[in-house]
C-alpha atoms as one frame of an Amber mdcrd trajectory, in Angstrom:
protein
   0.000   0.000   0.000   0.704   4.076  -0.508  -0.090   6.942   1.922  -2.663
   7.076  -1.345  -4.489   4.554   0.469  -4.420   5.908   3.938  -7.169   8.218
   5.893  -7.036  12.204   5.478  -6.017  11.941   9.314  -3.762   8.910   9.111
  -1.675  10.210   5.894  -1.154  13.747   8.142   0.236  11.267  10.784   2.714
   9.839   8.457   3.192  12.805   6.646   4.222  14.762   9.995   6.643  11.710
  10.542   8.551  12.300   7.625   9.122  15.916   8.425   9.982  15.016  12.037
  12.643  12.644  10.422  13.474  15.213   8.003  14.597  17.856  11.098  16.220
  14.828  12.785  13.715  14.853  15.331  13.975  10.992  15.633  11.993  10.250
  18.911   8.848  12.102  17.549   9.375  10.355  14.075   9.536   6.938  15.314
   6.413   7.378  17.563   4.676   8.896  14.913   5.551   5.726  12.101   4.916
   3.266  15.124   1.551   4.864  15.769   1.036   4.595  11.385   1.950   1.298
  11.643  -0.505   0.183  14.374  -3.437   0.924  12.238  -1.690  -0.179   8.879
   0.502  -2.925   9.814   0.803  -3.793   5.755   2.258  -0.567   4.812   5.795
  -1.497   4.041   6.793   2.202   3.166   6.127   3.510   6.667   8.024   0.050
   8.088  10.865   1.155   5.555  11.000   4.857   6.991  10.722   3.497  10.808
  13.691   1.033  10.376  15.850   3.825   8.603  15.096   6.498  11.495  16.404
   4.263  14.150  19.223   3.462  11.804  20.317   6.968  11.155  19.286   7.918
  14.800  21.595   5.234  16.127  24.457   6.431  13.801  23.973  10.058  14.855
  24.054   8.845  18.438  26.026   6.123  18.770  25.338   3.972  22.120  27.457
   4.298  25.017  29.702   0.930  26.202  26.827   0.301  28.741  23.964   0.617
  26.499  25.573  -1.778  24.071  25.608  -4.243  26.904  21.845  -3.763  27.921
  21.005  -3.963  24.827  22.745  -7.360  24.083  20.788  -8.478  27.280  17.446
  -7.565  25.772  18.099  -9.067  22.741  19.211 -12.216  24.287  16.045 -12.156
  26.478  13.777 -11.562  22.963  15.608 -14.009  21.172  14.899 -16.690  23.142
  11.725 -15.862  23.372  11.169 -15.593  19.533  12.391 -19.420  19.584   9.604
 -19.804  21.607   6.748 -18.272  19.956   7.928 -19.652  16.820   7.694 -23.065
  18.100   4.270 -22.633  19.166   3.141 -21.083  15.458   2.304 -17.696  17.378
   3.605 -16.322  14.712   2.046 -12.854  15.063   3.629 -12.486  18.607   6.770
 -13.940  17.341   6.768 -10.563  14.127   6.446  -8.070  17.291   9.420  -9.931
  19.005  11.240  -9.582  16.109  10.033  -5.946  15.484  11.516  -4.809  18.449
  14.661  -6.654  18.702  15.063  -4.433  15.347  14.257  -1.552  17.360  17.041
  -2.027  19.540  19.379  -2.588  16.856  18.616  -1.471  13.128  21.585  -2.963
  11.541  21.017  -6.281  12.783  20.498  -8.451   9.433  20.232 -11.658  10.854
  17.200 -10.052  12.496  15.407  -8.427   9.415  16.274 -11.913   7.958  14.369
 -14.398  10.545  11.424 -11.300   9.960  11.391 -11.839   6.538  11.472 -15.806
   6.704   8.084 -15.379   9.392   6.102 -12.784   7.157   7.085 -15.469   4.165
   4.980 -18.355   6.468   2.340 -15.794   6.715   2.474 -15.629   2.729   2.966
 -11.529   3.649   5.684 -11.740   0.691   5.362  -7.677  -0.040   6.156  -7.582
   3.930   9.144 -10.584   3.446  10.696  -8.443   0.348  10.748  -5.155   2.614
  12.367  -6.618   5.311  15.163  -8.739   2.568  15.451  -5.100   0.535  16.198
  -3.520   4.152  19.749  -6.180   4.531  20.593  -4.562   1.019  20.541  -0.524
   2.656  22.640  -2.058   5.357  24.561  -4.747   3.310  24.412  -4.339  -0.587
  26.285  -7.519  -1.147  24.145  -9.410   1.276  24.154 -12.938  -0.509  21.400
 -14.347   1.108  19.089 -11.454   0.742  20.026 -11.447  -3.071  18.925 -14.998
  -3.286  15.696 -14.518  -1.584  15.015 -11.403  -3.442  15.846 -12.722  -6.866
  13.552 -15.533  -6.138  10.625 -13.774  -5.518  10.822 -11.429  -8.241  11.239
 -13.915 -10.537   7.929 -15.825  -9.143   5.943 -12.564  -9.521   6.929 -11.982
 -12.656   8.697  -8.984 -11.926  11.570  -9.758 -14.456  13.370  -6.264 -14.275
  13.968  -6.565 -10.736  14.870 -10.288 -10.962  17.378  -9.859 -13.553  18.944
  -6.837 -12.040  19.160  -8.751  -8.403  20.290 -11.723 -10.229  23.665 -10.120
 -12.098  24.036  -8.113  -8.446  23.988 -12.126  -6.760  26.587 -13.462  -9.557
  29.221 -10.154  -8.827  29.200 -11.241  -5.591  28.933 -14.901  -5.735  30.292
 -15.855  -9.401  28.799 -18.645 -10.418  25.654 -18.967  -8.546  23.315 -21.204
  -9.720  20.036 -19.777  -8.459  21.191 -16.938 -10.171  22.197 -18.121 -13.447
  19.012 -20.762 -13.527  16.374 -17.105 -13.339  18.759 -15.423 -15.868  18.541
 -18.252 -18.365  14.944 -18.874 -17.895  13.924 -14.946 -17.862  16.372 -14.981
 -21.290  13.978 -17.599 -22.324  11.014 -15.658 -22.208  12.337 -12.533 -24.437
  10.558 -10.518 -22.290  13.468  -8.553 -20.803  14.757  -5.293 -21.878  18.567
  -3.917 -21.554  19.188  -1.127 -18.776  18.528  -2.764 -15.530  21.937  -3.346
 -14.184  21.730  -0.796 -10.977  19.591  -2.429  -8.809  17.652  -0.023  -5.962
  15.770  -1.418  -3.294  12.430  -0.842  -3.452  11.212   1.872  -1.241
């Protein structure tokens, strides 16, 4: 979904986060995305513009020695409950576990990974490819984010953003068979046209 497809009232909301992130006013920004994000849990742009304000307010302020080791705690704490929630199926309460351990620490990919892997049992794949496109803002060369990513484009049908993902995979990972197996089958459609060899994540 768009802020297209959000309430008068609801779009103002997200609207007035993006200026708060805009001024750097990160606090205010988050709250306002998380409070978005309550109502439209689906919309993948406002989960895109949450995970990159606590990203760029965590570079900006960098946590102290202590924090780091709170924070570690937490996230230990989380994790294993994840594992637990995930054994169950809860699989709701295991996305908000995830969610936060994000929260706590944005450049985490293994995190935005296991996210992606739980929206992807949910069959949420617009939700999986936001959170495998996030890895790439944080790490472009991220192999098994490629892999994912090039697979799912490719069963969509989205053949542009396959291919492109697919030559990114093999300059990383020469070779790659998932990666050469979508090239040669998207070649054997002739549907493809030239010019889509700077892949962007979707945003």
């Amino acid at each position: 979904m768009n802020p297209n497809n959000l309430s008068e009232q609801d779009n103002e909301l997200y609207q007035k986060g993006i200026a708060a992130l805009r001024k750097q006013n990160y606090d205010y920004a988050i709250e306002l995305f998380q409070q978005v994000l309550e109502i439209y849990p689906d919309f993948s742009v406002c989960l895109h513009d949450l995970w990159r304000t606590s990203r760029e307010k965590r570079n900006s302020l960098p946590p102290s020695i202590f924090q780091r080791v709170i924070e570690k705690i937490k996230i230990g704490i989380l994790s294993l409950k994840l594992i637990y929630l995930l054994m169950l199926g809860k699989l709701e309460s295991a996305i908000s576990v995830q969610k936060t351990i994000i929260l706590l620490n944005p450049n985490c990919t293994p995190a935005f990974y296991r996210l992606a892997t739980t929206f992807l049992r949910q069959g949420k794949s617009t939700l999986a490819k936001t959170s495998w496109e996030e890895i790439l803002f944080i790490d472009k060369k991220n192999v098994g984010a490629l892999r994912q990513l090039a697979r799912l484009y490719y069963e969509e049908k989205d053949y542009k953003k396959a291919t492109a993902t697919a030559r990114l995979l093999l300059s990383v990972q020469a070779h790659d068979l998932q990666a050469e197996t979508i090239l040669k089958d998207i070649a054997a459609l002739g549907t493809i046209e030239e010019g889509f060899d700077n892949f962007k994540p979707a945003t």
